[in-house]
C-alpha positions in Angstrom: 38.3 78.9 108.2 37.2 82.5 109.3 41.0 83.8 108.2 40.6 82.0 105.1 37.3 83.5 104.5 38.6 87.2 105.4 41.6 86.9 102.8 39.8 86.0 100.1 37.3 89.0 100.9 40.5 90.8 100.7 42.6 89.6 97.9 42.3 92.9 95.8 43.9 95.1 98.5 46.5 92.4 98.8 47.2 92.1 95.4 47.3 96.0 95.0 49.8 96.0 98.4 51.9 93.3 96.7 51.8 94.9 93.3 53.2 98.4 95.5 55.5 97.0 97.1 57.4 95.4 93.9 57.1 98.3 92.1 59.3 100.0 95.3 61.5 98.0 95.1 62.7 98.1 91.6 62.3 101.7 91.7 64.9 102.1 94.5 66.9 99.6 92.8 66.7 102.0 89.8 67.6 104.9 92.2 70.8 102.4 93.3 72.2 102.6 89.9 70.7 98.8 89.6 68.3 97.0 87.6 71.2 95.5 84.9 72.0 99.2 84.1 76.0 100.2 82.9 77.3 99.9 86.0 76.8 96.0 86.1 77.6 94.9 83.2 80.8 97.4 82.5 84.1 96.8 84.3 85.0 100.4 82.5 84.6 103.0 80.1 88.0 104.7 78.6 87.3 107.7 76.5 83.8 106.6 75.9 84.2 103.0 75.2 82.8 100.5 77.2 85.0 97.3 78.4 82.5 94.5 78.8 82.1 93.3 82.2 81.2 89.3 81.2 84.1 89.6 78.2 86.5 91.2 81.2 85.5 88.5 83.1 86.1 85.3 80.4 89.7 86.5 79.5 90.6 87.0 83.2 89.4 83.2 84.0 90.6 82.3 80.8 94.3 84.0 81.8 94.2 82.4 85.3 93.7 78.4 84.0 97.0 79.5 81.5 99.0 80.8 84.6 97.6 78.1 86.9 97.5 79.1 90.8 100.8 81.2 91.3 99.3 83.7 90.0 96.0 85.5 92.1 93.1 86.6 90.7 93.8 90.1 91.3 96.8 89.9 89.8 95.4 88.2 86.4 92.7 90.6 86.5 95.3 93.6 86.8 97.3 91.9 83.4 94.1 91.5 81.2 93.3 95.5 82.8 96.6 97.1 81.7 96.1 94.7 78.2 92.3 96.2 77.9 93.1 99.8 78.6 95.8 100.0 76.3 93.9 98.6 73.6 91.3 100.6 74.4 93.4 103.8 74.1 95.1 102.8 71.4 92.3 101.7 69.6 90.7 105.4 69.7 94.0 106.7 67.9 93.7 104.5 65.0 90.5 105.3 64.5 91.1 108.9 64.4 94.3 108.7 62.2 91.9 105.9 60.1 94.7 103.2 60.8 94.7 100.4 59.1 96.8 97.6 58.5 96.7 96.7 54.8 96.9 93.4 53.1 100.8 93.8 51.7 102.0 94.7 55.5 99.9 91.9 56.7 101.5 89.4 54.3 104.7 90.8 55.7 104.1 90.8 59.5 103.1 87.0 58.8 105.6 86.5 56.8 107.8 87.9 59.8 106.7 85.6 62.3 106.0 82.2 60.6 108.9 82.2 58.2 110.9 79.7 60.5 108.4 76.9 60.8 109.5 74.0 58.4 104.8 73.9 57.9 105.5 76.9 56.3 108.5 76.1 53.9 108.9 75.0 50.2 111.4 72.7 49.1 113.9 75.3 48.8 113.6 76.3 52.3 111.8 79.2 51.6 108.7 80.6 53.1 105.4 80.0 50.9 102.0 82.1 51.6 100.4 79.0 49.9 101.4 76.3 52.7 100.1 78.8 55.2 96.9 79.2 53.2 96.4 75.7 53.4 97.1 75.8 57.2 94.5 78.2 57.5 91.8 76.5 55.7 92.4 73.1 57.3 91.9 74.7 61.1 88.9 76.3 59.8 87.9 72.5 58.2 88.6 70.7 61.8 87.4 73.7 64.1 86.9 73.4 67.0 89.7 70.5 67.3 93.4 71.6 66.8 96.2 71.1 64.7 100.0 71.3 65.2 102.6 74.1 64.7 105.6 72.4 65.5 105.0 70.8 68.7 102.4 73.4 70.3 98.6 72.6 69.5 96.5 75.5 68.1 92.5 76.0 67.3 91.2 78.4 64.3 90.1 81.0 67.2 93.4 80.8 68.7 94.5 81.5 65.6 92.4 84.4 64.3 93.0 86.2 67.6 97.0 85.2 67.3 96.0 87.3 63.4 94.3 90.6 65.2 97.1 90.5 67.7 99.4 90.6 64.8 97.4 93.5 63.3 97.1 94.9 66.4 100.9 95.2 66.8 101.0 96.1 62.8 98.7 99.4 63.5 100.9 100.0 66.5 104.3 100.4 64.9 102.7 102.3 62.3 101.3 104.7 65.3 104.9 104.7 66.5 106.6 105.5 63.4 104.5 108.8 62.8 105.1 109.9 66.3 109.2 109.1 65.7 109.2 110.8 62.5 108.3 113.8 64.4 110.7 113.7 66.8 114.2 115.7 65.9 117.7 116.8 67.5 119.5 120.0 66.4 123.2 120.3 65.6 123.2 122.8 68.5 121.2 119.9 71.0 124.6 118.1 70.3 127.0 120.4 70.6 125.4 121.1 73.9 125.0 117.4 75.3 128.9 117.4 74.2 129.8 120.3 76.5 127.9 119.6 79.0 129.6 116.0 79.6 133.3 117.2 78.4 133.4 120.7 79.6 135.7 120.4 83.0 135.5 122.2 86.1 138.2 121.9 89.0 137.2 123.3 92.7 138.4 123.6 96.0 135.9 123.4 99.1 134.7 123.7 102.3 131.5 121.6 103.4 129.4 122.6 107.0 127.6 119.3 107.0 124.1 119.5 108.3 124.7 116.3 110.7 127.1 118.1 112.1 124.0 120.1 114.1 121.7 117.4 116.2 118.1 116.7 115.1 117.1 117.8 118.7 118.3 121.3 118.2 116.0 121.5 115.4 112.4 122.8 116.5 109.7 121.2 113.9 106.6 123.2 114.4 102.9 121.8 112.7 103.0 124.7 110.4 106.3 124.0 109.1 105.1 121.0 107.7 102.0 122.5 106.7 103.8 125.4 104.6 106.6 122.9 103.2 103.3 121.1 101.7 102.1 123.8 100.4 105.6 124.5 98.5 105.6 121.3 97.5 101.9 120.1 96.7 102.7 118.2 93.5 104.9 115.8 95.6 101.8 115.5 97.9 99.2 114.2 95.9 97.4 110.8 96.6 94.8 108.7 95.3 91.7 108.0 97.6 93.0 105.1 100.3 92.6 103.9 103.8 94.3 103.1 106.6 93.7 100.3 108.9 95.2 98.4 112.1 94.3 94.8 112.9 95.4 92.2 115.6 96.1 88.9 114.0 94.7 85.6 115.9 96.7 82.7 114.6 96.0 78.7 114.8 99.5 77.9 115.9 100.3 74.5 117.5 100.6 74.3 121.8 103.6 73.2 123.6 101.2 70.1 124.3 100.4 69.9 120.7 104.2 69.5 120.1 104.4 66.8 122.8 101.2 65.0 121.6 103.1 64.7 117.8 105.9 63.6 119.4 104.9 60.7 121.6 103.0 59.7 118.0 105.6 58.8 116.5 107.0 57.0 119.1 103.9 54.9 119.4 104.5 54.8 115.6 107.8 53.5 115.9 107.1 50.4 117.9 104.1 49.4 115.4 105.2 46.3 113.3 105.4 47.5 110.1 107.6 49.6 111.0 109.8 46.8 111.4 108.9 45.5 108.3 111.5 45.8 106.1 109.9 44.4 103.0 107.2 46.3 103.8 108.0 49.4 105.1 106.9 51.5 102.1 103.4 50.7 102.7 104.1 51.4 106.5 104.9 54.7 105.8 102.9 55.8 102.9 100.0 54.9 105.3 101.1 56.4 108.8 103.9 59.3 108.1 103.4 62.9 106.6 106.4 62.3 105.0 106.3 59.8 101.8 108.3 57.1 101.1 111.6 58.3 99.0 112.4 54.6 97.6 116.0 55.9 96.1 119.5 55.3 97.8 121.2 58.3 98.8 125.2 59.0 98.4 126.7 60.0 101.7 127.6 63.3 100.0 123.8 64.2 99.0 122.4 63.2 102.5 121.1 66.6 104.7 124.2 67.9 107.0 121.9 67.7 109.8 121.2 63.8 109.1 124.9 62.6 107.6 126.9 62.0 110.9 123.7 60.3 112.7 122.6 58.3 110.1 125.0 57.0 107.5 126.6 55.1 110.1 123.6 53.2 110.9 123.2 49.6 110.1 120.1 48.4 108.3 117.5 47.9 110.6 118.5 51.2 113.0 117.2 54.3 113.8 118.0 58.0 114.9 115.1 59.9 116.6 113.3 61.2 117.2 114.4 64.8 116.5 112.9 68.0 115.6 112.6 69.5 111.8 110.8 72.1 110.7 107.0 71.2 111.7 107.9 67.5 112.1 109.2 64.6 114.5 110.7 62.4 112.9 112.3 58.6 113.4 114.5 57.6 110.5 115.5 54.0 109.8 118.2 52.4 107.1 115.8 49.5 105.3 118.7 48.9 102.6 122.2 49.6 101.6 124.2 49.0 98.1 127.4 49.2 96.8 126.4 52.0 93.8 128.5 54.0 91.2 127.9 58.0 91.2 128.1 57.9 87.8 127.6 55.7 84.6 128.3 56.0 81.0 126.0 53.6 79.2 124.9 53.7 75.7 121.2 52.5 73.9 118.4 52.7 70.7 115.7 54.2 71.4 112.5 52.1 69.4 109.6 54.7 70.2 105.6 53.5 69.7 102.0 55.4 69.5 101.7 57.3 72.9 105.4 57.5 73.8 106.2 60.2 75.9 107.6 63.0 72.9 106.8 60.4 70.4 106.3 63.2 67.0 104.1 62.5 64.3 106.2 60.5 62.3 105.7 57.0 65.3 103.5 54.6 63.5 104.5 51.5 65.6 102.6 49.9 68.2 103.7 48.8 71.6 104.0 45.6 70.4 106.2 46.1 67.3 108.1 48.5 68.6 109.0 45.8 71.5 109.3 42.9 68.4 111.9 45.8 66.5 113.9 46.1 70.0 113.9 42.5 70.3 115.3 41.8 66.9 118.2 44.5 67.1 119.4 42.8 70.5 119.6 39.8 68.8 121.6 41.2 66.6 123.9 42.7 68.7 124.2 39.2 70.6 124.8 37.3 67.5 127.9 39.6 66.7 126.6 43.0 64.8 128.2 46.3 65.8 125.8 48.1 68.3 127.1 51.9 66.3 125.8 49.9 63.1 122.3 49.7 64.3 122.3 53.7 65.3 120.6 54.3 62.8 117.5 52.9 63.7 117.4 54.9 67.0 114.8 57.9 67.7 117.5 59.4 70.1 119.2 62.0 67.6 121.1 63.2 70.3 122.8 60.6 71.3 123.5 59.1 68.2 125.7 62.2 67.1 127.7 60.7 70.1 128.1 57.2 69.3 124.8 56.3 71.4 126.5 57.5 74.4 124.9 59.2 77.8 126.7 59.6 80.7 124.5 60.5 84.0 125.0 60.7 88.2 122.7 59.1 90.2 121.0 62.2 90.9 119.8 62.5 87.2 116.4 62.9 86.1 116.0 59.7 83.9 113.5 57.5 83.6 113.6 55.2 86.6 113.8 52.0 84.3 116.4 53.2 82.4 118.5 54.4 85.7 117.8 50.9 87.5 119.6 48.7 84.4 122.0 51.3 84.7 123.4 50.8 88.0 122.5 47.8 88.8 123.9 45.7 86.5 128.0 45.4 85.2 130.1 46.9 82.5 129.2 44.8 79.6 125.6 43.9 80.3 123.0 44.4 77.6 119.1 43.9 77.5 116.3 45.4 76.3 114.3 47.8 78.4 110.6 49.5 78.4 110.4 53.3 79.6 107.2 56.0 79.2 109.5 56.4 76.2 109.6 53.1 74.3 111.7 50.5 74.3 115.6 51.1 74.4 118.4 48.3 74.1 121.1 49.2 76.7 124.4 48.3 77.0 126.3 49.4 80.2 130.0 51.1 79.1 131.5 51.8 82.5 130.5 52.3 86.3 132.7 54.7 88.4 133.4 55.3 91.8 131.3 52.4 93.2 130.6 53.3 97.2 128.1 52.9 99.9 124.5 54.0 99.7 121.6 53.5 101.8 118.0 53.8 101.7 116.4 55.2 104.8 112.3 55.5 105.6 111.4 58.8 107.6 108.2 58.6 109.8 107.4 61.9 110.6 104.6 63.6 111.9 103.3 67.3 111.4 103.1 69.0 114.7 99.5 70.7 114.1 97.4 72.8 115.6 94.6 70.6 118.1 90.9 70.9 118.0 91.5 72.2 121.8 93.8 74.9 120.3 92.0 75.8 117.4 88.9 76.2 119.8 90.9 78.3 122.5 92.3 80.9 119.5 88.8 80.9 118.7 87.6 82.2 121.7 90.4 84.5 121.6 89.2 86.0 118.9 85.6 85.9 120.2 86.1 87.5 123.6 88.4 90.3 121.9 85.8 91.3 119.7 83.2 91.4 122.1 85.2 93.6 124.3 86.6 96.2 121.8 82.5 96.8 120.8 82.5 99.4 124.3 86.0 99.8 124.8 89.1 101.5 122.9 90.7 98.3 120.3 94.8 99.5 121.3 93.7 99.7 125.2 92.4 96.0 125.2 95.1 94.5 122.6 97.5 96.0 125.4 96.0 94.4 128.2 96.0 91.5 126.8 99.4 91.7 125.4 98.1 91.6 121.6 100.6 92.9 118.8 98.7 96.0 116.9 100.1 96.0 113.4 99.0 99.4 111.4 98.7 99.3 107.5 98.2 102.7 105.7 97.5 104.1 102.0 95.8 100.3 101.5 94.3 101.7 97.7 90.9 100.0 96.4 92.2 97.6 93.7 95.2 96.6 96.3 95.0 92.8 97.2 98.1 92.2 99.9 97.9 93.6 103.4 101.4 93.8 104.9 101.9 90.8 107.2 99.2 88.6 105.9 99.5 88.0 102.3 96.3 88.0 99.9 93.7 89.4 102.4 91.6 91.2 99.4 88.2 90.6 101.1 89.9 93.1 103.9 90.2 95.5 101.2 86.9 95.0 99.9 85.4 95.9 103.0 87.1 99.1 104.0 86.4 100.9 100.8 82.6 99.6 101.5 79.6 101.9 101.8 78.7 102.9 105.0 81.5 101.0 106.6 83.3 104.1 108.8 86.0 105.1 110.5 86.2 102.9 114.0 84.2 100.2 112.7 85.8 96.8 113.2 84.9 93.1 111.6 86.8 89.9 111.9 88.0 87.9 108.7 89.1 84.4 108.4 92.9 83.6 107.4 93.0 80.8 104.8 96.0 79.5 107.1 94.2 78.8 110.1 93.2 81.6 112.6 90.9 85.5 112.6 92.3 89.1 111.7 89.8 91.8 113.8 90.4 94.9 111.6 89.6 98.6 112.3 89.3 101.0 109.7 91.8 103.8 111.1 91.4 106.6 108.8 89.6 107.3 104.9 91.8 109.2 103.0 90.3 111.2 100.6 91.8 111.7 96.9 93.5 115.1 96.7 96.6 116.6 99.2 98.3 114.0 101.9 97.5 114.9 105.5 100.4 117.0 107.2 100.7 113.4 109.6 101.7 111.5 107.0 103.6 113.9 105.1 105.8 114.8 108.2 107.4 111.3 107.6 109.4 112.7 104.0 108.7 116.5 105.3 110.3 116.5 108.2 114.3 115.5 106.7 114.0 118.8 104.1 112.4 121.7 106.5 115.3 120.1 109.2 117.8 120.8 106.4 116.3 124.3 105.0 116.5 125.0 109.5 119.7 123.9 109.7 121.2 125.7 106.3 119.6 129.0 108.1 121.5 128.3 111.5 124.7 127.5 109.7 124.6 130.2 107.8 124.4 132.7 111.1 127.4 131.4 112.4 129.8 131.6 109.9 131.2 135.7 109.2 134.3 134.7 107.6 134.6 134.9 103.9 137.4 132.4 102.7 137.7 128.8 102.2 140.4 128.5 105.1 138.8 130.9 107.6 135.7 129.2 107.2 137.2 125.6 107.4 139.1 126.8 110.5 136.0 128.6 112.0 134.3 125.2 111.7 136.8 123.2 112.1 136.4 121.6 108.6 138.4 120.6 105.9 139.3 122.2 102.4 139.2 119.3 100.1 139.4 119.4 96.2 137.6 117.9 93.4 138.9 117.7 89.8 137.1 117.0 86.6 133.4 117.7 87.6 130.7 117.9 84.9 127.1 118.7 84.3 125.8 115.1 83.3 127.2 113.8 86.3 127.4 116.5 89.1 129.0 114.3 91.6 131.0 116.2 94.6 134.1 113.7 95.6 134.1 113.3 99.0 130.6 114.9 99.6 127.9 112.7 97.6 125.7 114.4 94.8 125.3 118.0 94.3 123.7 119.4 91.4 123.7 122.8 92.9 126.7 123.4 93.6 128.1 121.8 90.5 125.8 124.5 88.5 127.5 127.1 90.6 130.9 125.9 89.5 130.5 126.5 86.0 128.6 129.6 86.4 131.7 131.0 88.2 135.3 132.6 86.4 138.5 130.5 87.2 139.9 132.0 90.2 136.6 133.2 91.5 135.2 132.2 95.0 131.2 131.7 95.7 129.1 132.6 98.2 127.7 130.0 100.7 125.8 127.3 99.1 122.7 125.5 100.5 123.3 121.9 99.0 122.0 118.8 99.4 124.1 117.5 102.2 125.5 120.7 103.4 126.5 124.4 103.0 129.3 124.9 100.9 131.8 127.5 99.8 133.5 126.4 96.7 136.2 128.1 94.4 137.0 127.5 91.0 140.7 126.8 90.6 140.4 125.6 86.8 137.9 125.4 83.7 138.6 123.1 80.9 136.7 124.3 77.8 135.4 120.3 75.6 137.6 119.8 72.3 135.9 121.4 69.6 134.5 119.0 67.1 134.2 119.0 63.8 130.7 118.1 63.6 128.3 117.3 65.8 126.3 115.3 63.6 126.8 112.3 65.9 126.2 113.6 69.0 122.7 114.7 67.6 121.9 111.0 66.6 123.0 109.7 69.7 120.6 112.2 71.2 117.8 111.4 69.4 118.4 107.5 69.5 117.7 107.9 73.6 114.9 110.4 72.7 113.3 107.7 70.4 114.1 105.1 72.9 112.3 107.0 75.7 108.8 107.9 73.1 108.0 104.3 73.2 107.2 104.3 76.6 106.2 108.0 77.0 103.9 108.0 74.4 101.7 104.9 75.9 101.8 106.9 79.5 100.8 110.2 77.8 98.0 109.1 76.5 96.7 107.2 79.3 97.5 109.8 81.6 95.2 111.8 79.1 92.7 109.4 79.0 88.9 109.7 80.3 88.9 106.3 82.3 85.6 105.3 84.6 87.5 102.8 86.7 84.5 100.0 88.3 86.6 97.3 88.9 86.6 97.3 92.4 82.9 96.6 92.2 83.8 93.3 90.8 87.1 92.2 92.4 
């Protein structure tokens, strides 16, 4: 009672402490760049404009149900990104230029795209604006249910943003066909692009190749590299990344876990219903991580591995157990039939409400459909001509062909439809229900009748045990423990742990090498305060840990002289080895120098600028260039190429045919050129673009 009695004396300076505190707090959070200010509730601001983060958000979920799970969450976030940002950027261009899309070219660019739907057609066949209106104003009458176009469902939002997609693209080609108005080719442009792939140059040479000189001879020094970078920054730049390497725990089964699957489905094997013939499918379903396949295979369509050892078998054996994949496995023949690969039967097709593809146009109900299906095999009984009654057949298809389907075994009918198939004799007719209505078959002919069987495979998945799951994780536990006062690669070697390096891992990137979809790895090393050294363990959605350890944060700007080494190293070796090939050769002819270095003198005819291909040495635009820049007869100096010195001499020029008129070279020129804007044009202006990226706050 005396506490009581001393806080209520004291509420004001509590309440004033409370009131502080608070008031810290959502000042720092302020400080933080919190509080629901821009950088919550914007994924991204491109030239100014702001991409809603909750709008970003709804079309990426929306994107993922469409795509269902093959497709990551990253990855539909990086779709609806590249859709966003070019809308964005484009966007700011029409409303500069005051683009619009007007309501003639919108009429057309409907017109366009709808004009092959039979909603949208008048009696003569023709599109009519007036049908679409209608269209129109009946989605906006229903909203929010959908109507049809053709068979595809569609909603009055779905198809207003279907509209601005269409306008979108509208304002778009309009953008385009300013740009390609712009762009031009000269007669001259084509005369040249005609010499340049017709004029003909004929050479003799000699080639020093750099192989010929060993790596090891080749001294590599750390300012080499350094100075080659340098020479070569643009080839050099890289965005902000990190660099990692990790040990990967994984929750694989024991050789005891093996054993343990194995002598379960031996146990398996003795049970009863296993036995069971009549009841094996329950058995199975029940017991095995393999379901029941109730289907009788051909000999020819059984697994390689499984033909010789079980085909043979009489109903009521067994092979096994043997070893596939993850699985022991025990397989027993429960039936065998004399079956035809293939049948050629031929059937009406009476469709009712609900029928799978059933169109608009099915009135019928289950039960009149079956009464209609009924009457016409009486019919057919009592003497009619099965191709008279065609006509009353859904099946289009097959009525263009008497009725008539041939399928194997194998085929994906419906299983009704496939059992009266095969199982009964050429002549038999009856009326039978599928998930497609009710069709009167009649069986044509049956051929190559052979030996099937139907086998049951009890298998069980060899799987990790709770002992191993626990033993990897204290693996993982004792690891981590150890590399918090000792160096990570000195304990991974000890205990004979595989270090797997991963570098340039960017922010937005969701795969690490190795383990798949691991973005919450990513996540963490571009995190604040996280540094380099620091290690954490993640979970692997397959069973087992990753310990990571941030290796390196590369900054955005110039690649280290490390990592450049890797491409750097191959050039200065050939820049070293052009300079020591070129002290060691005095002579100053093709032969003396091909004797000198015991090289041949080889010729190549018919070379060309557009293609400046050496025969017999690979790609060389430089000494190609040289070629032509030479007289016929003349002889060049040594040439540092790209796979070797050279001496080349021209022994013939062949000047291109003059043309008439290079009127069509010009268009073919400017053809490519306008073929190339599309794409260049998009980049351009994104590569100009002011874009505040904040995605990776958010994935």
């Amino acid at each position: 009672m005396a506490i009581l009695g001393k806080i209520r004396q004291r509420s004001l300076v509590l309440i004033i402490v409370i009131a502080m505190a608070l008031f810290s707090f959502v000042l720092a959070d302020l400080f933080r760049g919190g509080g629901g200010g821009k950088a919550e509730t914007t994924v991204a601001t491109v030239n100014g404009i702001d991409i809603s983060r909750e709008d970003f958000m709804r079309k990426v979920e929306n994107l993922q149900r469409q795509l269902g799970p093959s497709v990551s969450s990253t990855q539909a976030m990086n779709r609806i990104w590249d859709q966003e940002l070019r809308k964005a950027i484009l966007e700011e261009q029409y409303e500069e230029l005051n683009l619009t899309v007007e309501r003639e070219q919108m009429r057309e660019l409907i017109r366009q795209n709808l004009s092959n739907f039979e909603e949208f057609k008048n009696d003569a066949g023709l599109f009519d604006e007036a049908k679409l209106n209608e269209f129109i104003a009946n989605l906006r009458d229903i909203a929010p249910e959908p109507a049809f176009l053709g068979t595809s469902p569609i909603t009055y939002e779905s198809w207003t943003n279907f509209e601005k997609d269409m306008a979108a693209g509208g304002q778009y080609q309009t953008y385009f066909n300013m740009v390609k108005a712009g762009l031009t080719t000269t007669i001259y442009e084509g005369e040249m692009d005609h010499k340049l792939e017709n004029d003909k140059v004929d050479v003799k040479y000699v080639q020093i190749p750099y192989s010929s000189i060993a790596d090891s001879l080749v001294e590599v020094t750390k300012n080499d590299i350094a100075e080659y970078v340098n020479r070569n920054l643009s080839q050099y730049k890289v965005e902000e990344s990190r660099d990692i390497y990790y040990v990967e725990f994984k929750e694989e089964p024991s050789e005891k876990d093996d054993e343990d699957a194995k002598n379960k489905v031996l146990e398996l094997s003795q049970d009863a219903g296993f036995s069971d013939l009549d009841n094996i499918q329950a058995f199975i379903n029940s017991n095995s991580d393999l379901p029941y396949n109730d289907r009788f295979l051909f000999k020819d369509k059984m697994p390689l591995n499984l033909v010789d050892s079980v085909f043979q078998l009489n109903v009521g054996e067994t092979y096994g157990p043997y070893k596939q994949d993850a699985l022991h496995i025990i397989t027993k023949v429960v039936a065998e039939k004399q079956l035809a690969d293939s049948v050629k039967v031929r059937h009406i097709l009476i469709p009712h409400l609900g029928a799978t593809r059933a169109d608009a146009s099915v009135t019928k109900t289950v039960e009149e459909a079956q009464a209609t299906a009924d009457s016409i095999f009486s019919a057919i009984k009592s003497g009619t001509k099965f191709t008279d009654l065609l006509e009353l057949s859904s099946d289009k298809v097959s009525n263009e062909k008497d009725g008539e389907i041939e399928f194997n075994y194998d085929a994906g009918m419906a299983p009704e439809f496939k059992e009266f198939s095969f199982d009964n004799k050429p002549g038999a007719i009856d009326v039978v229900q599928t998930g497609f209505g009710f069709h009167v078959i009649e069986v044509l002919e049956q051929n190559d009748p052979q030996r099937t069987i139907k086998i049951a495979n009890l298998g069980i998945e060899v799987e990790p045990s709770e002992e191993t799951v626990d033993e990897v994780f204290n693996k993982t536990s004792k690891f981590e423990i150890a590399i918090a006062n000792r160096d990570f690669q000195e304990v991974a070697e000890e205990n004979e742990y595989v270090v797997k390096p991963v570098s340039s891992i960017k922010v937005l990137d969701e795969n690490i090498p190795g383990l798949g979809q691991q973005r919450s790895i990513v996540r963490w090393a571009f995190e604040d305060g996280v540094n380099v050294g620091d290690f954490r363990r993640f979970n692997l959605p397959s069973g087992g840990y990753v310990i990571a350890v941030l290796s390196a944060i590369n900054k955005e700007g110039v690649m280290s002289n490390e990592k450049a080494s890797v491409t750097a190293l191959p050039e200065i070796r050939k820049e070293k080895k052009a300079k020591m090939i070129r002290e060691k050769i005095t002579a100053n002819t093709l032969d003396e120098i091909a004797a000198n270095q015991v090289q041949a003198v080889r010729t190549a005819v018919s070379l060309n600028m557009k293609n400046p291909t050496l025969s017999g040495a690979g790609r060389e635009p430089i000494v190609v260039g040289t070629a032509f820049g030479l007289d016929e007869g003349e002889t060049s100096g040594l040439i540092d190429g790209s796979n070797g010195v050279y001496m080349i001499q021209v022994t013939k020029k062949t000047a291109a045919a003059e043309l008439p008129n290079y009127q069509a070279a010009a268009n073919r020129l400017l053809t490519s050129k306008v073929s190339a804007a599309n794409t260049a044009l998009y980049n351009a202006l994104k590569d100009a673009a002011d874009v505040e990226d904040n995605r990776s706050s958010f994935y």
